[in-house]
N, C-alpha and C positions, 0 to 999 in steps of 0.2 A: 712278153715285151712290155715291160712299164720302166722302160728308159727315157727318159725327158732330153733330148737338144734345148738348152739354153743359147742363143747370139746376141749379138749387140755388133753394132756396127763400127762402134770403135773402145778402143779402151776406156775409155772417159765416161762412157753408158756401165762400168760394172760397176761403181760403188752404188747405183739404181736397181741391178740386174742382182746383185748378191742376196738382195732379200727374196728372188724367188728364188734362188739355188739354195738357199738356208729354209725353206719352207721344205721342198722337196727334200733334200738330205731330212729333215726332221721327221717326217713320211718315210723316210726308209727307202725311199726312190734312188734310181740310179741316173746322173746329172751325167751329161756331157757340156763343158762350156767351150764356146770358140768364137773369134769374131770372123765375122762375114760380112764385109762391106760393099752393100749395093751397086754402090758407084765407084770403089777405087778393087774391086775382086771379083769384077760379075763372073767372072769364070769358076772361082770358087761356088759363089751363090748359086749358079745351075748346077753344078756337082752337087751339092751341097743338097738343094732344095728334091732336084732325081730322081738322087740314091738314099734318102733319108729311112725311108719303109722299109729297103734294104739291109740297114744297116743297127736294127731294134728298136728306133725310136716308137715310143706309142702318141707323143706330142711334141709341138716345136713353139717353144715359146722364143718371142725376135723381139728387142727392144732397139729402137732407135731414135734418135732426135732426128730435127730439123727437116728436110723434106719426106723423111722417112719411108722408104721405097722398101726398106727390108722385109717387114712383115708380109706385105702385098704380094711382093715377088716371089717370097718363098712359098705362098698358100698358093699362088699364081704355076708351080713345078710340080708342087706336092700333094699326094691324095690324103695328108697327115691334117690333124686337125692344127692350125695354129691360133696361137694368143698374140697379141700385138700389144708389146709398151710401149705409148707415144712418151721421148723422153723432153723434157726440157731442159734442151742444148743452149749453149753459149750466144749460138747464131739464131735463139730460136725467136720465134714471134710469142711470149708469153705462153709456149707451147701447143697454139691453136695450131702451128703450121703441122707438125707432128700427130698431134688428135685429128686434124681431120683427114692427113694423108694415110692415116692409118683406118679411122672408120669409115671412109666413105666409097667401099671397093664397090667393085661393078656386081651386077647381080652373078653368081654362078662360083665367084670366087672369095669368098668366105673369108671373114680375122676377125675372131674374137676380140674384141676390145677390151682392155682395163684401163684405170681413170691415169693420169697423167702423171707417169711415176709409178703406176701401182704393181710391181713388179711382185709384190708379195702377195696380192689377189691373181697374177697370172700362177704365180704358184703352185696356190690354194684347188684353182681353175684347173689346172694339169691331175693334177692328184683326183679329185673329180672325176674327171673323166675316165681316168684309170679304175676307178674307185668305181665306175659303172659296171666294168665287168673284172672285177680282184675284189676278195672280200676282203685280205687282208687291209690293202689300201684302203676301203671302204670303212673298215673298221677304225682304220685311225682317222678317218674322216669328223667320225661320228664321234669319238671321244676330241678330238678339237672343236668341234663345233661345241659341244657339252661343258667343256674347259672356257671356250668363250662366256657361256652363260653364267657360270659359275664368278667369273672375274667381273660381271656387270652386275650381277647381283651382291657380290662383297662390296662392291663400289658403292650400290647403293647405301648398303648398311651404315657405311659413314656420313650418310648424310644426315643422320638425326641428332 
């Protein structure tokens, strides 16, 4: 099972959400994307949220703007670990309304949080946890992290 659910609540969250679907495809990972909107598909989102375990996921990364119920909800149905993108939406309040309706779940009900937008760190995040128990995953963990290091230190080089 190292199948990733990606959602977003409306289409307007994927050009945010594309950079964890381009992380995980780069991981070799198998993406599912779909929107699933809290407030105008709850009936999707409890299917949705359910039958996830059922259906391969090994994680469920949900990015949403503005009041952002999606992530909550889904970890709220799901015994799946989830990541939450707080997005900043059109309607949104400088994106605090999103960051905090995303991190601030009750005790018992769990969402990984990334920073505001950071849909490429939910990515990172997914493949991780995969990468806890797959070596392969793990292994390309370890060479992106290593690749990181590499691109900070040429960086450095130019600076003399």
């Amino acid at each position: 099972m190292n199948k990733v659910g990606v959602i977003m609540g409306s289409k307007s969250d994927l050009p945010i959400m594309q950079d964890a679907i381009d992380i995980l495809k780069g991981f070799d990972l198998e993406v599912e994307v779909d929107i699933v909107s809290a407030h105008r598909t709850p009936d999707k989102l409890f299917d949705y949220g359910k039958h996830a375990h059922t259906r391969g996921f090994s994680v469920i990364i949900a990015g949403a703007g503005g009041a952002a119920h999606l992530p909550g909800m889904i970890a709220s149905l799901s015994p799946l670990p989830v990541i939450g993108v707080p997005i900043k939406s059109r309607n949104s309040i400088d994106g605090w309304d999103s960051i905090l309706s995303i991190l601030q779940m009750p005790g018992g009900v769990p969402v990984a949080t990334v920073a505001l937008d950071g849909a490429k760190n939910a990515g990172i995040l997914a493949a991780q946890i995969i990468g806890a128990h797959d070596s392969l995953t793990l292994d390309k963990i370890v060479a992106f992290k290593e690749n990181l290091k590499v691109k900070v230190n040429e960086s450095a080089k130019g600076l003399q």
